[in-house]
Each structure stands twice: as C-alpha cells, then as structure tokens.
C-alpha angles and dihedrals in degrees: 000000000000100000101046085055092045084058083057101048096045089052085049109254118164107260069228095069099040086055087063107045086057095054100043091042115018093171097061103064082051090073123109110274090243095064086046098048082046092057103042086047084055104037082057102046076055093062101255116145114222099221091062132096084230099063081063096056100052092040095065086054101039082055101051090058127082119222087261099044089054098045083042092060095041079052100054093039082055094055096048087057105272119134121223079257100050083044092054100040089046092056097046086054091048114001090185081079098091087051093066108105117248101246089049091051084050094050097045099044085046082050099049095036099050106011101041099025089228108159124230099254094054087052091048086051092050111034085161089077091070093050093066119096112266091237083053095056097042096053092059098036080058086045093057107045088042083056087047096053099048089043090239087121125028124233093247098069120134098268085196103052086039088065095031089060111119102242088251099060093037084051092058107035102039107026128038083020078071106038097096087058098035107028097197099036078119101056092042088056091045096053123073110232099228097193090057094049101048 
C-alpha cells in the first residue's frame, strides 16, 4: 500500500483524496506500482488536475481498465461519431463513463440518437445521461411524450433536466402532478416499455 501512496503524494495529491480512494477502492491502491505510475501519467496528460477530487475519481477507473480495454472504448465511441476530443472532454466530465460496458454505451447513445433525438454535443456535455438504467430513460422519455401530447409541457423542455431529475422530485413534478389529466401516467412510468428499450 505504502508505495503506491507514496506515487500520489509525491504528485501532490491531498493525503484527503487518497483517504478516499482507499476507502472507495481498496483494491486499487494494492496494485503494483507500475500499473499505478502508468495511470496518474495518463490521467494528466488527460488534463486532470491532481488536487482535485476529480483526479480520484478518474484514477479508479483509469485503474480498473487494462491498455486494450481502454483503446477498445475510445474505439467504439469513435465509431459511433465521436472525435478523440468529444471522447476526452466526455470522460473528464464523467469519467464512469469508460466503465460502461460497451453494449450499454451503444444502447444509450442509439436511444438518445435516434429515440430521444438528443444530439451528440448535448451527450458529450452530460456524460452522466448514458450512465442511467435503460428502463430509467425510457420511462421518462414515455412521460414526456405522454405531457407533450396533452400540452401540459412544451417541446421545448430541457431534455436534459427533464432525465437528470432525482426520482423524487420526477415523481413529483412530472408524474402525479399530472394524474388528474393522464390517469395512468402512473402505471405507464411504472412499466417498463419493452419495445423502447429493445
């Protein structure tokens, strides 16, 4: 353990930070020092800062993926359009991101292309989006058509707030707000569409 955390104070992590990504990934500071050196030299050629709680964060992904698995996702995000730099900015934003599998980053970012007509840049802004359940996504995506055709939400609506909502507040806002209007807006919600998730 000591000398991987020695790697991370002497690149001037807080003591803070390194607290935390023991705790969240004990595991990770275990690793030969080798695999450590060779993800904070690539998580700063990235652009992340290592004062920041950020670094962490990319670094306990960065950690979990081999050399191929990495080069592999950055693959697949090119073929489905994204540029090196849509990949990057995407990650620092989310750096989960890479540890979507590959079949769920395909299926959102079909979903959101051709389902939800979200365009590219809005996913790159908000990585978070493909990191939500399918089932999630398509609940709300039937919410909200199901508000738009009865008038009770423009088109216009913030597609993204409209997905980022905590299910409380969703719940609230979106749903039984609505029930008196759409009577099994509820049940709709609660089911899974099994044709827009496919």
């Amino acid at each position: 353990m000591q000398p991987n955390a020695n790697v991370l104070i002497s690149e001037g992590v807080p003591i803070s930070n390194i607290t935390k990504l023991i705790i969240s990934n004990p595991r990770a500071i275990l690793l030969k020092v080798e695999k450590m050196v060779a993800a904070v030299e690539h998580i700063k050629r990235l652009g992340f800062k290592q004062s920041t709680p950020m670094f962490i964060r990319a670094l306990r992904v960065m950690l979990g993926l081999s050399n191929s698995t990495w080069k592999r996702k950055v693959n697949l995000f090119k073929s489905l359009g994204w540029s090196e730099e849509d990949i990057i900015s995407a990650f620092k934003r989310e750096p989960a991101l890479m540890s979507c599998s590959e079949e769920k980053i395909r299926h959102a970012i079909d979903f959101f292309w051709n389902t939800m007509k979200v365009k590219q840049a809005v996913l790159i802004s908000n990585p978070k989006l493909l990191l939500y359940e399918p089932g999630r996504n398509c609940r709300r995506y039937n919410v909200m058509k199901a508000l738009e055709s009865k008038k009770l939400i423009g088109k216009d609506v913030k597609i993204v707030w409209f997905l980022i909502q905590p299910e409380s507040r969703f719940l609230k806002y979106y749903v039984t707000k609505h029930l008196d209007q759409i009577p099994g807006l509820m049940e709709m919600y609660c089911a899974t569409n099994s044709t827009t998730s496919q």
